[in-house]
PAMI-426554 format. One record per residue (C-alpha): residue number from 1; residue in three letters; x, y, z. Coordinates in steps of 0.05 Angstrom, whole numbers. Each point is the difference from the previous one (the first is absolute). Example, Ala and Ser with C-alpha at 12.3 -4.5 7.8 and 13.67 -1.06 7.14 Angstrom:
2
ATOM   nr  rest       X       Y       Z
ATOM    1   Ala     246     -90     156
ATOM    2   Ser      27      69     -13
! end
This chain:
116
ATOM   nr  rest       X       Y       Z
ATOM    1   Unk    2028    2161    2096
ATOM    2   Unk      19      29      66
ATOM    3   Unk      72     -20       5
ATOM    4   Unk      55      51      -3
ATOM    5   Unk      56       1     -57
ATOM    6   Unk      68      -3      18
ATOM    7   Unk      28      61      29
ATOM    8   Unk      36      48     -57
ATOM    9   Unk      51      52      -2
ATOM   10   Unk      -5      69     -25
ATOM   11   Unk      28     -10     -51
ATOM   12   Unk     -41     -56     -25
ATOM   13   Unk     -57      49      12
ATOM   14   Unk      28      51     -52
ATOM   15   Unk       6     -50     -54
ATOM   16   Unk     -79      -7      -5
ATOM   17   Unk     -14      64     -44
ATOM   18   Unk     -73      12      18
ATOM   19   Unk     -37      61     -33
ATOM   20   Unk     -61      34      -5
ATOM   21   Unk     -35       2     -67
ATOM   22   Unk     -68      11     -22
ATOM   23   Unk     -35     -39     -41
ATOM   24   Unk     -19      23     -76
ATOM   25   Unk     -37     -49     -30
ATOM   26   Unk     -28     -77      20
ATOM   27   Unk     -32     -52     -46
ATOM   28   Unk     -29     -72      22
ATOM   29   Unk      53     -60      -5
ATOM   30   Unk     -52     -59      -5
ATOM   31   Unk      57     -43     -29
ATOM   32   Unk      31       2      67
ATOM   33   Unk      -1     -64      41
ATOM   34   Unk     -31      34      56
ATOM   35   Unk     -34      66       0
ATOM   36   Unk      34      62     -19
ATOM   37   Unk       1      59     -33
ATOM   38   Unk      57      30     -46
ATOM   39   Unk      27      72      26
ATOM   40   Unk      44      55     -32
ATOM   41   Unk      37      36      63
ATOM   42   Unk      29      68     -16
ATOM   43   Unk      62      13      44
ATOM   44   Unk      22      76     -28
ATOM   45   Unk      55      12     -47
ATOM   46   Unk      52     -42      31
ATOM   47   Unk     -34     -61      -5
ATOM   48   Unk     -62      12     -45
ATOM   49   Unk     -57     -46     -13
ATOM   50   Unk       1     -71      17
ATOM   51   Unk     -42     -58       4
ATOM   52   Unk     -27     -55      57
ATOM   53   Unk     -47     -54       0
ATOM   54   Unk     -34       4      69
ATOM   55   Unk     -55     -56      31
ATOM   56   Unk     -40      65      25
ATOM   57   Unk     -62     -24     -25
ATOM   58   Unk     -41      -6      66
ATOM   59   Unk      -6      73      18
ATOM   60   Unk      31      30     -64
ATOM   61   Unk     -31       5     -76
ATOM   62   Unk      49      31     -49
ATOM   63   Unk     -46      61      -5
ATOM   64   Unk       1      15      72
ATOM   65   Unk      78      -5       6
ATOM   66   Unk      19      41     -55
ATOM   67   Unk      23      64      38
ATOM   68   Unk      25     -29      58
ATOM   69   Unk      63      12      31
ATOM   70   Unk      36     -61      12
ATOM   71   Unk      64     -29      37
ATOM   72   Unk      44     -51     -47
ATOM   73   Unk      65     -33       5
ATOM   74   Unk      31      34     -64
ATOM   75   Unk      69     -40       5
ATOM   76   Unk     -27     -73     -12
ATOM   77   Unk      22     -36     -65
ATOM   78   Unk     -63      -3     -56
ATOM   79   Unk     -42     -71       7
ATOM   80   Unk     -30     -19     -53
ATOM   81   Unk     -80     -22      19
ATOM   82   Unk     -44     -34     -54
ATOM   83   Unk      10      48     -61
ATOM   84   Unk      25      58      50
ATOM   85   Unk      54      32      19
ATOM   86   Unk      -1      11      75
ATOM   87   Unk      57      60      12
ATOM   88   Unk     -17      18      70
ATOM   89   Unk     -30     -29      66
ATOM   90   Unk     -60      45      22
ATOM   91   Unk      -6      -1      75
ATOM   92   Unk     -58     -26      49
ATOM   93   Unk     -20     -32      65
ATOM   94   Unk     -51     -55      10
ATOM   95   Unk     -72      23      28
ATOM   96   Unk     -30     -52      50
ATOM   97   Unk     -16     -45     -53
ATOM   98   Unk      63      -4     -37
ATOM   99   Unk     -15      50     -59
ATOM  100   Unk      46      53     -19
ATOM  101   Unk      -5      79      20
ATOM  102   Unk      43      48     -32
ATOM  103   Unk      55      34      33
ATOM  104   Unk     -13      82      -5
ATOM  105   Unk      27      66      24
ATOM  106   Unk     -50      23      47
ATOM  107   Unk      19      65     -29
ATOM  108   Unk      14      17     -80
ATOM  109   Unk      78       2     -19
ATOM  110   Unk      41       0     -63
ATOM  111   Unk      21     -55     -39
ATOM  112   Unk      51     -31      10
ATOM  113   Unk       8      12      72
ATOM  114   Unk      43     -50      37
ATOM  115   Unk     -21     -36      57
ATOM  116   Unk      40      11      65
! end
């Protein structure tokens, strides 16, 4: 996918709430339809703990991800996938063969921290 979006406003910008969090516990989902692994993202005291299904499974196992330090879109309305509630949108970009890489802080931050 190499084609731009439409062009956005500021404004538009601000209404994506997009946080870091770090992730505090990961089990297998094998009753996804494709690949994923369940997540529990803790966001701080404003937001607390919340959960994602994310199709990671290429270069992630739910033991190696627990710890991470994540970036999720917070602000998203729950989805409902299989048996599991979805509450936030954990963020990647595609390696050269399509599968999902996290989105970190290449340094450690609080959680909770907003994304400007």
């Amino acid at each position: 996918m190499n084609t731009l979006s439409a062009e956005i406003g500021f404004e538009d910008f601000l209404k994506v709430d997009v946080r870091k969090g770090t992730v505090v516990n990961a089990e297998p989902f094998p009753e996804a339809r494709r690949p994923a692994i369940k997540l529990w993202v803790d966001f701080g005291d404003e937001i607390g703990v919340k959960k994602s299904s994310a199709q990671i499974t290429k270069h992630y196992t739910p033991e190696s991800v627990v710890g991470k330090e994540v970036m999720a879109v917070v602000n998203f309305p729950p989805r409902q996938i299989g048996k599991f509630m979805s509450e936030i949108l954990v963020l990647g970009v595609p390696d050269a063969e399509g599968e999902v890489v996290l989105i970190t802080p290449d340094k450690s931050v609080p959680n909770g921290g907003r994304l400007y």
